[in-house]
mmCIF file of the N, C-alpha and C atoms, coordinates in Angstrom:
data_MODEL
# 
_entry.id   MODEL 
# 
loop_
_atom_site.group_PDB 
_atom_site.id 
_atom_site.type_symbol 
_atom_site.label_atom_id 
_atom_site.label_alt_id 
_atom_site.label_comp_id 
_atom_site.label_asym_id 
_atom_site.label_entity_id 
_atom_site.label_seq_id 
_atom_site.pdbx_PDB_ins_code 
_atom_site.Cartn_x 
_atom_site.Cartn_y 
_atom_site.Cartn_z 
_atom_site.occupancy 
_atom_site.B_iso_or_equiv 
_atom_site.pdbx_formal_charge 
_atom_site.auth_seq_id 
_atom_site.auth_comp_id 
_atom_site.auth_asym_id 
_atom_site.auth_atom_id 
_atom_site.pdbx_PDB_model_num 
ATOM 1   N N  . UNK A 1 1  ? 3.247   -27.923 -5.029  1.00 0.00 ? 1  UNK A N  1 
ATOM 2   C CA . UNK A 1 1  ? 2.440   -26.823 -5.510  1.00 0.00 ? 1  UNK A CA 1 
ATOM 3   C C  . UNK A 1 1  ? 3.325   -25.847 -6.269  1.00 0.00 ? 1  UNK A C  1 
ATOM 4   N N  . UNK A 1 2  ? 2.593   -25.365 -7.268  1.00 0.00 ? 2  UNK A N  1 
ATOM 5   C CA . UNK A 1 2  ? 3.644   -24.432 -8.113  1.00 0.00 ? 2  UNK A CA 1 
ATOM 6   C C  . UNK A 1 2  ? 3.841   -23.280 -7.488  1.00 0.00 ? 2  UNK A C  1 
ATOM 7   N N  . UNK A 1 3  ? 4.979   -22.536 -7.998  1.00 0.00 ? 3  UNK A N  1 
ATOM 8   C CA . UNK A 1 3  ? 5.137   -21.226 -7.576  1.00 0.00 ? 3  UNK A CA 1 
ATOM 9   C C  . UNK A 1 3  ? 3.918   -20.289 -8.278  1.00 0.00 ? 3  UNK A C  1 
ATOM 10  N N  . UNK A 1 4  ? 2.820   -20.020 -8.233  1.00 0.00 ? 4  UNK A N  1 
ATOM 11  C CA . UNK A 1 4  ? 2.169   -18.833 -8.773  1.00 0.00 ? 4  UNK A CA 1 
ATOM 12  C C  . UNK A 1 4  ? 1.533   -18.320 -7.519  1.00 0.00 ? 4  UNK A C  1 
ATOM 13  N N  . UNK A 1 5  ? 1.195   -16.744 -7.521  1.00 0.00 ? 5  UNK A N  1 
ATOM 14  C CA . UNK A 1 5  ? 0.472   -15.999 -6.828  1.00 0.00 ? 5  UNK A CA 1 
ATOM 15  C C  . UNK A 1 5  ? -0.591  -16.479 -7.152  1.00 0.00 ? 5  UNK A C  1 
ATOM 16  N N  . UNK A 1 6  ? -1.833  -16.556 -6.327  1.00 0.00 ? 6  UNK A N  1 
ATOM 17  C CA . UNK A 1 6  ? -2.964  -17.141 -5.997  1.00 0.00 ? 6  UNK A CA 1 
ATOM 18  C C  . UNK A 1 6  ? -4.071  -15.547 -6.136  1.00 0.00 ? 6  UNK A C  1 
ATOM 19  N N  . UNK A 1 7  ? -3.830  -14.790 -6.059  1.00 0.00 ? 7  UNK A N  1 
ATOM 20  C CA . UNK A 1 7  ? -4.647  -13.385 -6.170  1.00 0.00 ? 7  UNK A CA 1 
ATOM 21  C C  . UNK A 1 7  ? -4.043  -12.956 -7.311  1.00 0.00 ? 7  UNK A C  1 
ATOM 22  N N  . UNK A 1 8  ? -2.713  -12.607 -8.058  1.00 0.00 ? 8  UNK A N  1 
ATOM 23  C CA . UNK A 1 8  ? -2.382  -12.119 -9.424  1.00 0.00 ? 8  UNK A CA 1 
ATOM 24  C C  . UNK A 1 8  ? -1.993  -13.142 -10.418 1.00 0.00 ? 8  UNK A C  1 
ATOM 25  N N  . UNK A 1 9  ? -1.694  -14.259 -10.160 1.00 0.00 ? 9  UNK A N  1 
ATOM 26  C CA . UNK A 1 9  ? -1.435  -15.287 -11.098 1.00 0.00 ? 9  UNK A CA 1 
ATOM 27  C C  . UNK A 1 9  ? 0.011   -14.715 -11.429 1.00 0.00 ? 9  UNK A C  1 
ATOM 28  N N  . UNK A 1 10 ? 1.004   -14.392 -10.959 1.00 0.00 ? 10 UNK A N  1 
ATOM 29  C CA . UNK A 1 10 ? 2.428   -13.874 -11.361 1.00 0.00 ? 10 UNK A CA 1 
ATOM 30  C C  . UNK A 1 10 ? 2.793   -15.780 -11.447 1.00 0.00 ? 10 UNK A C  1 
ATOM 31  N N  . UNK A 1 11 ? 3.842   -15.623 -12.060 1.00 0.00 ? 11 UNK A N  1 
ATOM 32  C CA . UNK A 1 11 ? 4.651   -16.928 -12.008 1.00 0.00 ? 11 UNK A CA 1 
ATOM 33  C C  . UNK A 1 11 ? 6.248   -16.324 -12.398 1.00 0.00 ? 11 UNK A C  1 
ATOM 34  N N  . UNK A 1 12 ? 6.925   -17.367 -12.475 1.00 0.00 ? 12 UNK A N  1 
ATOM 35  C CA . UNK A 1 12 ? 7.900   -17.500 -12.473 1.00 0.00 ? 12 UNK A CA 1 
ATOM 36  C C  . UNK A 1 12 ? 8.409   -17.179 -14.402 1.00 0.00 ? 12 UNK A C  1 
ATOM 37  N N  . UNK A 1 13 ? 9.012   -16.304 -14.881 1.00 0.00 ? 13 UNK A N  1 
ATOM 38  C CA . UNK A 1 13 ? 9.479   -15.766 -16.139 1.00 0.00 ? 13 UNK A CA 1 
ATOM 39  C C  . UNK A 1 13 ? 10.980  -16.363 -16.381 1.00 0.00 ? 13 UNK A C  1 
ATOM 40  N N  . UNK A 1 14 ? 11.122  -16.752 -17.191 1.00 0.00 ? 14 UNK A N  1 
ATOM 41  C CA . UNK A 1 14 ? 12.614  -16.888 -18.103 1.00 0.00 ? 14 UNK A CA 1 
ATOM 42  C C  . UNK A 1 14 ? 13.108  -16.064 -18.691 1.00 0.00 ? 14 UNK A C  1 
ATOM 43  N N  . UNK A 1 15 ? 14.528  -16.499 -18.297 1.00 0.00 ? 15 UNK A N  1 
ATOM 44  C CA . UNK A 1 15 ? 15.773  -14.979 -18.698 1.00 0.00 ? 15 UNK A CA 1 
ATOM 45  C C  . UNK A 1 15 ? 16.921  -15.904 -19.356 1.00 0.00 ? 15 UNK A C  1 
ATOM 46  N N  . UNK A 1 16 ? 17.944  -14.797 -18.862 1.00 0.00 ? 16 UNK A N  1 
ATOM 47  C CA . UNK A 1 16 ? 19.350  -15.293 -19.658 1.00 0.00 ? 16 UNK A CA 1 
ATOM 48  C C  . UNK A 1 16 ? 20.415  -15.050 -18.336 1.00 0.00 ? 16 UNK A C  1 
ATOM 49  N N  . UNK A 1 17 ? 20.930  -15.661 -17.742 1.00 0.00 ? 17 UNK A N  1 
ATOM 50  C CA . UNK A 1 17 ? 22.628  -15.101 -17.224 1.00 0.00 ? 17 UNK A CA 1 
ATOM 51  C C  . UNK A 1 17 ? 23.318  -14.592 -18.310 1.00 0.00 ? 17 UNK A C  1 
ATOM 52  N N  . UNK A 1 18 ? 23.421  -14.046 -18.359 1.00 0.00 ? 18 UNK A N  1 
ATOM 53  C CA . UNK A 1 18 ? 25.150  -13.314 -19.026 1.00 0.00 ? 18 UNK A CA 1 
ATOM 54  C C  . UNK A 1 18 ? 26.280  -13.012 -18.385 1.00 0.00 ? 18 UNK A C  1 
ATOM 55  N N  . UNK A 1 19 ? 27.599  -13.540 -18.731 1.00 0.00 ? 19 UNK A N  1 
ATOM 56  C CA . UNK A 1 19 ? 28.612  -13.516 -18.362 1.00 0.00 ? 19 UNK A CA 1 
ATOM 57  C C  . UNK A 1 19 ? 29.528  -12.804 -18.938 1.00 0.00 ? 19 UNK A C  1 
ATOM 58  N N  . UNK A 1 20 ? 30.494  -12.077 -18.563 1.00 0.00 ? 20 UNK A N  1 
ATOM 59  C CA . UNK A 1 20 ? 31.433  -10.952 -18.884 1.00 0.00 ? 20 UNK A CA 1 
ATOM 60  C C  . UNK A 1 20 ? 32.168  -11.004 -20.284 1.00 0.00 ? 20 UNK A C  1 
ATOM 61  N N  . UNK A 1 21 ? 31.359  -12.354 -20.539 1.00 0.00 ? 21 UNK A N  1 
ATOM 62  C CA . UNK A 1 21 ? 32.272  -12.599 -22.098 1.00 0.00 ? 21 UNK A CA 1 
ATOM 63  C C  . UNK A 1 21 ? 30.788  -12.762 -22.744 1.00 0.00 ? 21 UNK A C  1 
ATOM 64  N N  . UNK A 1 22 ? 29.552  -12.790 -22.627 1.00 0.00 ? 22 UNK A N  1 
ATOM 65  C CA . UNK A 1 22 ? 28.350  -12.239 -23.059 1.00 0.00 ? 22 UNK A CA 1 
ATOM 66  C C  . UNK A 1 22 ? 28.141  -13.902 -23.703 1.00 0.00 ? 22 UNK A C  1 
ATOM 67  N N  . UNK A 1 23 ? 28.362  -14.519 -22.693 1.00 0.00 ? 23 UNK A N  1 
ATOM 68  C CA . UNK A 1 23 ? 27.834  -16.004 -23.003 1.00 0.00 ? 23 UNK A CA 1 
ATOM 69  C C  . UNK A 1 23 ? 26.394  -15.629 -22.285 1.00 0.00 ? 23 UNK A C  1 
ATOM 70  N N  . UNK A 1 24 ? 25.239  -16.905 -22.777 1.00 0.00 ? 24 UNK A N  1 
ATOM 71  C CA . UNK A 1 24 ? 24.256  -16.820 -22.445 1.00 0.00 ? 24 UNK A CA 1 
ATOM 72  C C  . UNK A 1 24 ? 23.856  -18.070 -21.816 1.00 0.00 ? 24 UNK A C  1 
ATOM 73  N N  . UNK A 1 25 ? 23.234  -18.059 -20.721 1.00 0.00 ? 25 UNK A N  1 
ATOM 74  C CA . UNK A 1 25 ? 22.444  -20.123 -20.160 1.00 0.00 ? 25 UNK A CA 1 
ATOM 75  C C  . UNK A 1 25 ? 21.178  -19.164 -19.895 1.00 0.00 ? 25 UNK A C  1 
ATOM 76  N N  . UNK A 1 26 ? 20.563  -20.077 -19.620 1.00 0.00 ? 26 UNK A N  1 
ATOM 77  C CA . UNK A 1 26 ? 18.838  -20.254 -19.459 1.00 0.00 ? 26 UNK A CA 1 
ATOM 78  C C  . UNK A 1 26 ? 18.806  -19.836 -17.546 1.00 0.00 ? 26 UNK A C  1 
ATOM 79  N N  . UNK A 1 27 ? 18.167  -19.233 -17.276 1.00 0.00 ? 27 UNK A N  1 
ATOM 80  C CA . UNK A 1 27 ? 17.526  -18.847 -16.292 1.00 0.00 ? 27 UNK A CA 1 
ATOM 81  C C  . UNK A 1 27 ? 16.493  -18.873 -15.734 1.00 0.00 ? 27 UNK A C  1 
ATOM 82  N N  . UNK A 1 28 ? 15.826  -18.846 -14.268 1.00 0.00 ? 28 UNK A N  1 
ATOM 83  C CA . UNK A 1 28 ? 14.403  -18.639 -14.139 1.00 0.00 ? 28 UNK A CA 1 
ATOM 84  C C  . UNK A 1 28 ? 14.265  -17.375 -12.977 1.00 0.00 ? 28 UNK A C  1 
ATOM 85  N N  . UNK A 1 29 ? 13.445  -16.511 -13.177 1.00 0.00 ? 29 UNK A N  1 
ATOM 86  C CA . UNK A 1 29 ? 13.123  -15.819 -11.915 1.00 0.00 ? 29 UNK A CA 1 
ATOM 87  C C  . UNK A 1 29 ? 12.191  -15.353 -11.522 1.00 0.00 ? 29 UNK A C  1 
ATOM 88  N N  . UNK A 1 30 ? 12.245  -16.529 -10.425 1.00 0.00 ? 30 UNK A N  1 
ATOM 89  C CA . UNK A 1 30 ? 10.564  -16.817 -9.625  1.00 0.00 ? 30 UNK A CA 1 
ATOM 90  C C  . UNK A 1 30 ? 9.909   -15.881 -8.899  1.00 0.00 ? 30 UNK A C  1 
ATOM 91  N N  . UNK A 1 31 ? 8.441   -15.489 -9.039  1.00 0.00 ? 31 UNK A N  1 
ATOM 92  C CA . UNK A 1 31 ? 7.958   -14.716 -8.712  1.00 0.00 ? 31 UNK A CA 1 
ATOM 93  C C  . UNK A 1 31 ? 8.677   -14.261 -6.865  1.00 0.00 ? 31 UNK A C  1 
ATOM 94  N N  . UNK A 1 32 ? 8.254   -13.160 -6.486  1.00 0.00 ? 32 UNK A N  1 
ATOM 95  C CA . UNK A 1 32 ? 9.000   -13.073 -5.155  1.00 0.00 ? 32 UNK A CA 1 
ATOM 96  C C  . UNK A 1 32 ? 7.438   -13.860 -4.184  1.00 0.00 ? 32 UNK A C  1 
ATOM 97  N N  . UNK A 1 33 ? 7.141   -14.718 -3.587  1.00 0.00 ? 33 UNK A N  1 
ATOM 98  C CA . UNK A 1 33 ? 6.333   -15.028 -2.873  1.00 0.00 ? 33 UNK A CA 1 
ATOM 99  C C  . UNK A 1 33 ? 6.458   -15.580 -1.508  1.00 0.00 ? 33 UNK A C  1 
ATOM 100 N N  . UNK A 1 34 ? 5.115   -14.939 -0.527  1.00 0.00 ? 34 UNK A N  1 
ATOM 101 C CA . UNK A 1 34 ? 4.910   -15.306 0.552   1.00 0.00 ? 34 UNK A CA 1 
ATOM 102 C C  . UNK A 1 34 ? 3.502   -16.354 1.416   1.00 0.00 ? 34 UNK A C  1 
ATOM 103 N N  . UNK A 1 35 ? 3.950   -16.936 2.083   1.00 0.00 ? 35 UNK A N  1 
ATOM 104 C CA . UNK A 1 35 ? 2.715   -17.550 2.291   1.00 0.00 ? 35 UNK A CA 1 
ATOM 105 C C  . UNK A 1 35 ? 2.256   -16.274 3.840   1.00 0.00 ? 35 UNK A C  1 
ATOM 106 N N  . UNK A 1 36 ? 0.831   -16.491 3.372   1.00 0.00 ? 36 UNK A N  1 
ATOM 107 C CA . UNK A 1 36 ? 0.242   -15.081 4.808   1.00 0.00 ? 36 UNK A CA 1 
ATOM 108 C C  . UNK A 1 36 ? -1.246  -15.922 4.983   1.00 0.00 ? 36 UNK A C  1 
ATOM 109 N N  . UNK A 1 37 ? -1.622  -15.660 6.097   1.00 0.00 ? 37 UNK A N  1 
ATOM 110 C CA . UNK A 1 37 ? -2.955  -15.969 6.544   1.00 0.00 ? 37 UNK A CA 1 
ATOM 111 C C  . UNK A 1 37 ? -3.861  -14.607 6.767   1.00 0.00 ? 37 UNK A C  1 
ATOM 112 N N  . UNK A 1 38 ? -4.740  -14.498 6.228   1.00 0.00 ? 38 UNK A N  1 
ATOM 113 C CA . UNK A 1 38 ? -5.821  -13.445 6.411   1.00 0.00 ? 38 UNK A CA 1 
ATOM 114 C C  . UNK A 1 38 ? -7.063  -13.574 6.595   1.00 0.00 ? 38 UNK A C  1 
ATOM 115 N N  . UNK A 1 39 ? -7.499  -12.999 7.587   1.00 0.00 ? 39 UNK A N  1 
ATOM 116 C CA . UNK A 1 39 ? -8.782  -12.788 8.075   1.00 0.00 ? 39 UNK A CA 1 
ATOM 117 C C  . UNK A 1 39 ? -9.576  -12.071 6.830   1.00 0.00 ? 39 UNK A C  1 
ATOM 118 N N  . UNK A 1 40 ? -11.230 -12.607 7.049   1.00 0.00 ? 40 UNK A N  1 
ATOM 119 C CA . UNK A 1 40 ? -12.085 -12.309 6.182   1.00 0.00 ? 40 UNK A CA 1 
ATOM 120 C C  . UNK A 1 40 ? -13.267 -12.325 6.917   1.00 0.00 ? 40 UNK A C  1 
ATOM 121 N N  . UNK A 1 41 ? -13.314 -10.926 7.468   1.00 0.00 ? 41 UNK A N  1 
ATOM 122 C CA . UNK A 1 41 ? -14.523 -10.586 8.351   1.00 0.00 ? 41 UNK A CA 1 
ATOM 123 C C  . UNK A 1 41 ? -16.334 -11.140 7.342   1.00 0.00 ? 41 UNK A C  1 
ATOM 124 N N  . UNK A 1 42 ? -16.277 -10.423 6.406   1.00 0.00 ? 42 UNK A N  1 
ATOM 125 C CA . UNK A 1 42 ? -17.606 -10.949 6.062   1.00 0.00 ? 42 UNK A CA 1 
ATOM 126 C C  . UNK A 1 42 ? -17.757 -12.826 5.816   1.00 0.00 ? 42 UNK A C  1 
ATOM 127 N N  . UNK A 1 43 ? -16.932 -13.203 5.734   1.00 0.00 ? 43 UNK A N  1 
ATOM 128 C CA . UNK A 1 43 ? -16.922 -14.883 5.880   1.00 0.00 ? 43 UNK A CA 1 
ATOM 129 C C  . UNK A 1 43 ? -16.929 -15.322 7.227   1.00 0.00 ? 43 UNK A C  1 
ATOM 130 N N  . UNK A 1 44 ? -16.384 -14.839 8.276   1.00 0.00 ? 44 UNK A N  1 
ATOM 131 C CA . UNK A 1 44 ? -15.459 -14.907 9.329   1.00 0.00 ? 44 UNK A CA 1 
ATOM 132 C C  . UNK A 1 44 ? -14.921 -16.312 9.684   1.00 0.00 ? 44 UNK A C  1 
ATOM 133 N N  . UNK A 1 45 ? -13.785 -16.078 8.943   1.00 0.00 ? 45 UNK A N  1 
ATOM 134 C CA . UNK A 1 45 ? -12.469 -17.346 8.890   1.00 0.00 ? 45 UNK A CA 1 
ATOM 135 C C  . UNK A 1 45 ? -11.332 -16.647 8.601   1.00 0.00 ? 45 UNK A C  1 
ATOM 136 N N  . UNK A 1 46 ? -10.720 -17.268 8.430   1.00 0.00 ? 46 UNK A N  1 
ATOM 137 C CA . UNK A 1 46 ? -9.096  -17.323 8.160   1.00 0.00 ? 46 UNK A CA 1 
ATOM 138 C C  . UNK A 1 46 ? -8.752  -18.008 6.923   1.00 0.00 ? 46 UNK A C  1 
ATOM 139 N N  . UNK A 1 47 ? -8.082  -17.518 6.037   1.00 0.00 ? 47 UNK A N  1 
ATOM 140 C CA . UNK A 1 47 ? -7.481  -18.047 5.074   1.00 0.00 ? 47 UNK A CA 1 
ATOM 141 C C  . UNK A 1 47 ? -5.837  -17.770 4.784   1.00 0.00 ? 47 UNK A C  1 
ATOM 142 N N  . UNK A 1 48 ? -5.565  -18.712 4.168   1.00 0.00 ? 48 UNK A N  1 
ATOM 143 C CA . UNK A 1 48 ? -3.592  -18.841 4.104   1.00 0.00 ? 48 UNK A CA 1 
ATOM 144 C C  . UNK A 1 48 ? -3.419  -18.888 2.621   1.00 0.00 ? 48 UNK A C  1 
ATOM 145 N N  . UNK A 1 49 ? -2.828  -17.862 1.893   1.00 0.00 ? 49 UNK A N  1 
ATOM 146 C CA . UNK A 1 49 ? -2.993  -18.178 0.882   1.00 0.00 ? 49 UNK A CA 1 
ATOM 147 C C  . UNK A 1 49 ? -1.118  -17.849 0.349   1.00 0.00 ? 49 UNK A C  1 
ATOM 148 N N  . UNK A 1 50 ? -1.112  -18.196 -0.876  1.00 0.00 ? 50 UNK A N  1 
ATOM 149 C CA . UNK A 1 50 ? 0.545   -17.186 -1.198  1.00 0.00 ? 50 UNK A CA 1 
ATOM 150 C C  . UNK A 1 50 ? 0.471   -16.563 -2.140  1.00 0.00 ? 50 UNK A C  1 
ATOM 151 N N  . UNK A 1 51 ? 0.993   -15.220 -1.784  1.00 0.00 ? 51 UNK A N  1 
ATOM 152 C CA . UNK A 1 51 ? 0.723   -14.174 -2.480  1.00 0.00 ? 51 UNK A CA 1 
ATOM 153 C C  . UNK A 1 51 ? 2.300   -13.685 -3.006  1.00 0.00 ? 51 UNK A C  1 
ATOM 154 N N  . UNK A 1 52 ? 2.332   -12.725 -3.576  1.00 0.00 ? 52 UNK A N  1 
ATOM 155 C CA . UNK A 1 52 ? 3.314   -12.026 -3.650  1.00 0.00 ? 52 UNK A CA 1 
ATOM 156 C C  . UNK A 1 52 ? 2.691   -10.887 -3.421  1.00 0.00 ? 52 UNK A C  1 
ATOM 157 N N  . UNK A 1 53 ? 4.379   -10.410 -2.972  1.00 0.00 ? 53 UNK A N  1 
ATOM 158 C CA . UNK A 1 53 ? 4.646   -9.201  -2.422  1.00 0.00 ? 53 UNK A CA 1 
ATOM 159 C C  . UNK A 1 53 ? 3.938   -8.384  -3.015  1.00 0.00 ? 53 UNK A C  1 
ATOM 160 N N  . UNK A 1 54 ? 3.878   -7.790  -4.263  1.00 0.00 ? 54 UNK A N  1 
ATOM 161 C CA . UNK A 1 54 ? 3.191   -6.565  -4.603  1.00 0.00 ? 54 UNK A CA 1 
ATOM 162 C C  . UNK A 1 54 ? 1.735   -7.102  -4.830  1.00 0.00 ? 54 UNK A C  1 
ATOM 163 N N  . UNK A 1 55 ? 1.361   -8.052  -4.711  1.00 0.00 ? 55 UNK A N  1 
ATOM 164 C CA . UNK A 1 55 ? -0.569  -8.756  -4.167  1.00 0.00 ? 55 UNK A CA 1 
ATOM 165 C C  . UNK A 1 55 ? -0.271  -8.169  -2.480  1.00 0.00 ? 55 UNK A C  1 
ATOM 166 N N  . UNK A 1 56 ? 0.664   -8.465  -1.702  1.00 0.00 ? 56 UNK A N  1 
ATOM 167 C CA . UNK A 1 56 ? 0.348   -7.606  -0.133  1.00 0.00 ? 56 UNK A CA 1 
ATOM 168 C C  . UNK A 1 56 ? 0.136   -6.397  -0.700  1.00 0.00 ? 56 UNK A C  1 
ATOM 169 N N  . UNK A 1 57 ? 0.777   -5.721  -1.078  1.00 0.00 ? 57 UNK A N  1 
ATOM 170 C CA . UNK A 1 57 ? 0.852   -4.104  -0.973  1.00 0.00 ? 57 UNK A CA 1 
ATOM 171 C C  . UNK A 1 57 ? -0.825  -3.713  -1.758  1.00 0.00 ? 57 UNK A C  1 
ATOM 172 N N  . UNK A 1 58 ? -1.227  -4.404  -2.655  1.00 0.00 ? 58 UNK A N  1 
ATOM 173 C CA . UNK A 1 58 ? -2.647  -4.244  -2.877  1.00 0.00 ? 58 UNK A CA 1 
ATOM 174 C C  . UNK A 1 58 ? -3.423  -4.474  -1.999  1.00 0.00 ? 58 UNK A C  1 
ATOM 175 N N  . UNK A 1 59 ? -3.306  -5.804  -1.288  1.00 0.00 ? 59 UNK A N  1 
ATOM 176 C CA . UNK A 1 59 ? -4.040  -5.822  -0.014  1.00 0.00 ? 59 UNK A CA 1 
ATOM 177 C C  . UNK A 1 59 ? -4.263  -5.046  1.106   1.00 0.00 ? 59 UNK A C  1 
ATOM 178 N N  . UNK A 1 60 ? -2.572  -4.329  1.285   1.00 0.00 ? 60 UNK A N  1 
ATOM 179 C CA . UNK A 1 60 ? -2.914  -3.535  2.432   1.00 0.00 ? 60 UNK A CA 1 
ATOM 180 C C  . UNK A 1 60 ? -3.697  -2.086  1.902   1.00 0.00 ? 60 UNK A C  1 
ATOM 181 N N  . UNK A 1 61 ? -3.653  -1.849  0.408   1.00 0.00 ? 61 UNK A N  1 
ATOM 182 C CA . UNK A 1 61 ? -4.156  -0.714  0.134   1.00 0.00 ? 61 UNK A CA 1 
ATOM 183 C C  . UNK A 1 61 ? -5.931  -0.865  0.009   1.00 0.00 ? 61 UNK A C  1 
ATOM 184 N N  . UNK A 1 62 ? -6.230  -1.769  -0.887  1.00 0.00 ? 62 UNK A N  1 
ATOM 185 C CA . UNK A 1 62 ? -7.863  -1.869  -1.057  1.00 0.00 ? 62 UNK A CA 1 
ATOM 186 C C  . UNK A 1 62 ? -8.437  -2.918  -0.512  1.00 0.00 ? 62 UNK A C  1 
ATOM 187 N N  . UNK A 1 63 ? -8.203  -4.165  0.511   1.00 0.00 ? 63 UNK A N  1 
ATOM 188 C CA . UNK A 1 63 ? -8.374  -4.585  1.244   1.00 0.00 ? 63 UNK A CA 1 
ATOM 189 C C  . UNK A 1 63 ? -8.421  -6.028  1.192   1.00 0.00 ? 63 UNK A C  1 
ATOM 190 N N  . UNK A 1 64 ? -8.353  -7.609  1.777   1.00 0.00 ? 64 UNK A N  1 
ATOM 191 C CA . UNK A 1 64 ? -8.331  -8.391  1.383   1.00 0.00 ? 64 UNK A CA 1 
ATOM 192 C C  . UNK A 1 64 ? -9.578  -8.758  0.774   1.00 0.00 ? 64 UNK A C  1 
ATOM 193 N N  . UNK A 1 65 ? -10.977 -8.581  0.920   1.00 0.00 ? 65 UNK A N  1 
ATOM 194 C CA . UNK A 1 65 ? -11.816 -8.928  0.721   1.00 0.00 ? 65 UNK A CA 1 
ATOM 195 C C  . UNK A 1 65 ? -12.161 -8.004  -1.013  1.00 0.00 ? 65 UNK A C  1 
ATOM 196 N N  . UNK A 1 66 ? -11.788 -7.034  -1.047  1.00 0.00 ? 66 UNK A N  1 
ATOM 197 C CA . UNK A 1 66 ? -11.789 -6.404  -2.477  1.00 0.00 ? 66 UNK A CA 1 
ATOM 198 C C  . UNK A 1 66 ? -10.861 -7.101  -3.579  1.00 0.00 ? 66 UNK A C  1 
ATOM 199 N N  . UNK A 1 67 ? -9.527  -7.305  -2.890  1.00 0.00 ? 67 UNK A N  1 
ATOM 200 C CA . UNK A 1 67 ? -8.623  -8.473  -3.737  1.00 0.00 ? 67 UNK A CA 1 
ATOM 201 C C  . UNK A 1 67 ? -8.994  -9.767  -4.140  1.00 0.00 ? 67 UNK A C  1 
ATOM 202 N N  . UNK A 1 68 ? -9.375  -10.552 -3.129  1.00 0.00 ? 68 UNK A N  1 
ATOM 203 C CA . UNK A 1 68 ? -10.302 -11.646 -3.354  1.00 0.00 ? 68 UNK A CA 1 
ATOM 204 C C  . UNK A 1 68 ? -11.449 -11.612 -4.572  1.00 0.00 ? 68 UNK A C  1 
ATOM 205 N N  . UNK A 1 69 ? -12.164 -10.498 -4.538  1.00 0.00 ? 69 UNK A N  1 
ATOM 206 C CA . UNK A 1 69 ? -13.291 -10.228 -5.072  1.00 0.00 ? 69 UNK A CA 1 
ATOM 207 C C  . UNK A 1 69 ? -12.739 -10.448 -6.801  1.00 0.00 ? 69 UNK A C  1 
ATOM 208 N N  . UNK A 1 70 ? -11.621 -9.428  -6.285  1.00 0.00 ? 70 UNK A N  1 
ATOM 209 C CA . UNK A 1 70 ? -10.961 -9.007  -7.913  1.00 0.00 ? 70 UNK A CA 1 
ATOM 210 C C  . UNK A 1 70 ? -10.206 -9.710  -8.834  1.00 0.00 ? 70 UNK A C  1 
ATOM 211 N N  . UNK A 1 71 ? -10.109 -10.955 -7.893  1.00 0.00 ? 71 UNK A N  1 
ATOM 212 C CA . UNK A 1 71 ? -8.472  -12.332 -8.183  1.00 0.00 ? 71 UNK A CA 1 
ATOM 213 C C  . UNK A 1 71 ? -9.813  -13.194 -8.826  1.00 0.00 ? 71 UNK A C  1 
ATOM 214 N N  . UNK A 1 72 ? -11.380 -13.467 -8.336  1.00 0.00 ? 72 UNK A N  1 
ATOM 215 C CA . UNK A 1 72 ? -12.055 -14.146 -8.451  1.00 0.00 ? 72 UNK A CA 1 
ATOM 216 C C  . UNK A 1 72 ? -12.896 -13.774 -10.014 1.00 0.00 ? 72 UNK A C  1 
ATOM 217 N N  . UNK A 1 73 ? -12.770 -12.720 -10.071 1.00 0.00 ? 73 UNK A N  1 
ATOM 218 C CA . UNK A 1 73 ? -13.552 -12.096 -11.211 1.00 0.00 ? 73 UNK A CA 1 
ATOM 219 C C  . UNK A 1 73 ? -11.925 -12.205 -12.651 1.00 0.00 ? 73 UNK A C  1 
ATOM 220 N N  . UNK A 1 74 ? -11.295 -12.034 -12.284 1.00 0.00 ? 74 UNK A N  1 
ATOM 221 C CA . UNK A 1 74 ? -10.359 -12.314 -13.453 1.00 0.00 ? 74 UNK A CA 1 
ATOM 222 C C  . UNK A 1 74 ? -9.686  -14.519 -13.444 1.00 0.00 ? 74 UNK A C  1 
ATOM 223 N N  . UNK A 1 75 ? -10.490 -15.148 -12.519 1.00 0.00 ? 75 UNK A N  1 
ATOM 224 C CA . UNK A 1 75 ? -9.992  -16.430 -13.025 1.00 0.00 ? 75 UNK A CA 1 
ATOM 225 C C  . UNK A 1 75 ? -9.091  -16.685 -11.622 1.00 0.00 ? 75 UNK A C  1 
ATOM 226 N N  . UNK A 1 76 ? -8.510  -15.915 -11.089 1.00 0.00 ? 76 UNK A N  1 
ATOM 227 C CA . UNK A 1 76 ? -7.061  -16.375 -10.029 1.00 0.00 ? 76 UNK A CA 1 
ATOM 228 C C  . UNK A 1 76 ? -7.089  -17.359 -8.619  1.00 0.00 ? 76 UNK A C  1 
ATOM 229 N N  . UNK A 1 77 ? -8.710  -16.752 -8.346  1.00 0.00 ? 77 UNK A N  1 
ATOM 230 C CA . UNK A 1 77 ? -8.690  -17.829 -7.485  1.00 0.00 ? 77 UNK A CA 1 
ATOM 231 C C  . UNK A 1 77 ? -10.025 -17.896 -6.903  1.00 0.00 ? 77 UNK A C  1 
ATOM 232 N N  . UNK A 1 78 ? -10.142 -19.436 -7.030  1.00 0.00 ? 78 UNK A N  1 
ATOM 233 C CA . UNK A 1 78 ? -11.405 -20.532 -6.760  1.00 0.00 ? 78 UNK A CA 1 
ATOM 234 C C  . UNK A 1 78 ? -12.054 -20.394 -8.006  1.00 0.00 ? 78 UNK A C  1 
# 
């Protein structure tokens, strides 16, 4: 399964290392992600999904079921 957030669609972006002599190689840096299970009272189940970190911090602010709502209406998930 790929690395993307499942509620923001973050993925993984390409960079550069640079080295002290300002050589350049190819890089990747992958979204920061966690896998979490959350309850969804108006369904009442459990779901496991992986999010990233700043998708928790939305969650804990406007709630999982508003995130869901909001990941679903822009494409992110199901």
């Amino acid at each position: 399964m790929s690395r993307v957030c499942e509620l923001t669609g973050k993925k993984a972006m390409v960079g550069n290392n640079v080295s002290h002599a300002m050589n350049k190689t190819k890089r990747k840096f992958d979204a920061n992600l966690i896998k979490k299970r959350f309850y969804i009272p108006e369904e009442d189940k459990w779901v496991t999904l992986k999010v990233s970190t700043s998708a928790l911090k939305t969650i804990n602010k406007i709630g999982i079921s508003a995130a869901i709502k909001e990941a679903r209406a822009k494409g992110f998930y199901k």
